[in-house]
KEKE-3310 file (N, C-alpha, C; in steps of 0.2 Angstrom, whole numbers, plus 5000, padded with zeros to 4 digits):
npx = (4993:4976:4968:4949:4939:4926:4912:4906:4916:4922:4916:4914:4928:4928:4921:4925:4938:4948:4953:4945:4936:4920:4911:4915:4918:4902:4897:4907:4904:4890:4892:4899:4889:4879:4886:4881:4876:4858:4845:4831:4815:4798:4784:4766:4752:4735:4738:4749:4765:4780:4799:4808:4818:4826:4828:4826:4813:4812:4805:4814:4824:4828:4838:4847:4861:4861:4852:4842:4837:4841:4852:4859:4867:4861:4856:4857)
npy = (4876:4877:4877:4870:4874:4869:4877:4876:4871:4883:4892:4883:4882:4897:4898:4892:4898:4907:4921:4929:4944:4944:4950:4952:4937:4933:4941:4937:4924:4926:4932:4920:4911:4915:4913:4900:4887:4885:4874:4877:4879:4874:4883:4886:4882:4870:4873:4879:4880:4885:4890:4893:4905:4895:4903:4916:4916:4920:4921:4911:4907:4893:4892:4902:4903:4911:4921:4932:4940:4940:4937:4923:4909:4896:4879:4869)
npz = (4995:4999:5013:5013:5026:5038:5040:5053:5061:5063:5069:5082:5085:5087:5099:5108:5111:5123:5124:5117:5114:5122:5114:5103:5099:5096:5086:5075:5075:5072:5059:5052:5052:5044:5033:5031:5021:5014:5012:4998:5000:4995:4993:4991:4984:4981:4963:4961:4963:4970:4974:4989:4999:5010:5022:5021:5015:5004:4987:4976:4961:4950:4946:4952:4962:4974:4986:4982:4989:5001:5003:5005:5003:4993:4994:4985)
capx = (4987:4972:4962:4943:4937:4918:4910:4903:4923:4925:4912:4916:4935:4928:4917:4931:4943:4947:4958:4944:4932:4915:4907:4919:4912:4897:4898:4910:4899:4884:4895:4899:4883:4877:4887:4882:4871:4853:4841:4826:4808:4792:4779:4760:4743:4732:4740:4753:4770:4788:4802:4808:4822:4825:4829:4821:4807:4809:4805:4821:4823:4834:4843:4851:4864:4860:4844:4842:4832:4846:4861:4861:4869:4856:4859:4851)
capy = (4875:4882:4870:4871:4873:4869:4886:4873:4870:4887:4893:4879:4884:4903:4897:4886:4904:4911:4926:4934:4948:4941:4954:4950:4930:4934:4944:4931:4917:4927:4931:4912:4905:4918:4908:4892:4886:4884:4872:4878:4876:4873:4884:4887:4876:4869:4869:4883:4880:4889:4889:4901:4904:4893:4909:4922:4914:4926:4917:4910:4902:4884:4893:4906:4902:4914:4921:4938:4945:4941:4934:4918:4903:4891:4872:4866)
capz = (4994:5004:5015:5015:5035:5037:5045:5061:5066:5064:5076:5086:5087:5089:5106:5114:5114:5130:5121:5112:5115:5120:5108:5094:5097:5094:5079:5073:5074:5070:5053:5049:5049:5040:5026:5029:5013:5015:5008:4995:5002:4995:4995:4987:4985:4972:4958:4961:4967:4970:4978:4992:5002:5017:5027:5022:5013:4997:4981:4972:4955:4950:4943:4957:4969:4981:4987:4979:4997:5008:5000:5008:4998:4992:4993:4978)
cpx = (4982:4967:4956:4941:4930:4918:4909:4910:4926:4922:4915:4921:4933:4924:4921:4937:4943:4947:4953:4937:4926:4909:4908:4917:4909:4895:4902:4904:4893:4886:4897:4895:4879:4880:4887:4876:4863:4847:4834:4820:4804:4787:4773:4753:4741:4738:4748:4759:4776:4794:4804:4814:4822:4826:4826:4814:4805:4809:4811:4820:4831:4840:4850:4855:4862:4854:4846:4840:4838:4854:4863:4861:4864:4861:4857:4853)
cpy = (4877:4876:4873:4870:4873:4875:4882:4875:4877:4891:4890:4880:4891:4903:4895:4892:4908:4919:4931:4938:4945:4945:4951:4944:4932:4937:4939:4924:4918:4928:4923:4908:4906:4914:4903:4891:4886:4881:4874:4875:4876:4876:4885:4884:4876:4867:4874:4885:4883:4889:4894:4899:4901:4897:4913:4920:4917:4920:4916:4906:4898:4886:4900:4901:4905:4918:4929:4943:4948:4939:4929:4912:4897:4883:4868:4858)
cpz = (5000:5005:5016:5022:5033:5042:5053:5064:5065:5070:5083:5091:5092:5097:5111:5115:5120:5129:5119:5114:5114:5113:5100:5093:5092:5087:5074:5072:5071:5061:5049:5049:5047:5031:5025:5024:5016:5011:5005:5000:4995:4995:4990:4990:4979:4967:4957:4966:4965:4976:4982:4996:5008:5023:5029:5019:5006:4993:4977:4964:4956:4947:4948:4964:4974:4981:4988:4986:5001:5008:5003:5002:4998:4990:4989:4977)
residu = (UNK:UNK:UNK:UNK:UNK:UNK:UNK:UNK:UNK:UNK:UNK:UNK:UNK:UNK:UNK:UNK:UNK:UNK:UNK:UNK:UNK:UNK:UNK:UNK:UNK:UNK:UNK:UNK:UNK:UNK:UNK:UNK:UNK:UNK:UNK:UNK:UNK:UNK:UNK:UNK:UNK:UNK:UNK:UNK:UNK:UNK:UNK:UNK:UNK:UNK:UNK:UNK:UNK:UNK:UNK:UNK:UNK:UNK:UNK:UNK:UNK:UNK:UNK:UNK:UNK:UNK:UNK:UNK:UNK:UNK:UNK:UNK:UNK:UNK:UNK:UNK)
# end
């Protein structure tokens, strides 16, 4: 059975390695927190409101996992 790691303890791990190309880190960790989730905002005025992606800002619906701009996992 396949254990679920949270992205943080994998960065984490991937910070505290003496072994591994600082470049390859960095790319490493830049890729894993690229899929950590990301909570919907808020935005508009008046009487006209929508949702948008907490990262990139594009507009999402209640109905999308993931944020059509930039592929980032919404936290709904």
């Amino acid at each position: 059975m396949k254990k679920e790691v949270p992205v943080q303890s994998l960065i984490d791990h991937i910070k505290t390695s003496l072994d591994v190309d600082p470049w390859a880190k960095e790319m490493a960790e830049e890729l894993l927190r690229a899929q950590v989730p990301v909570p919907p905002e808020i935005e508009g005025g008046n009487t006209s409101y929508w949702y948008v992606c907490g990262e990139c800002h594009g507009i999402v619906d209640t109905r999308d996992a993931y944020c059509k701009h930039c592929g980032r996992k919404i936290m709904w």
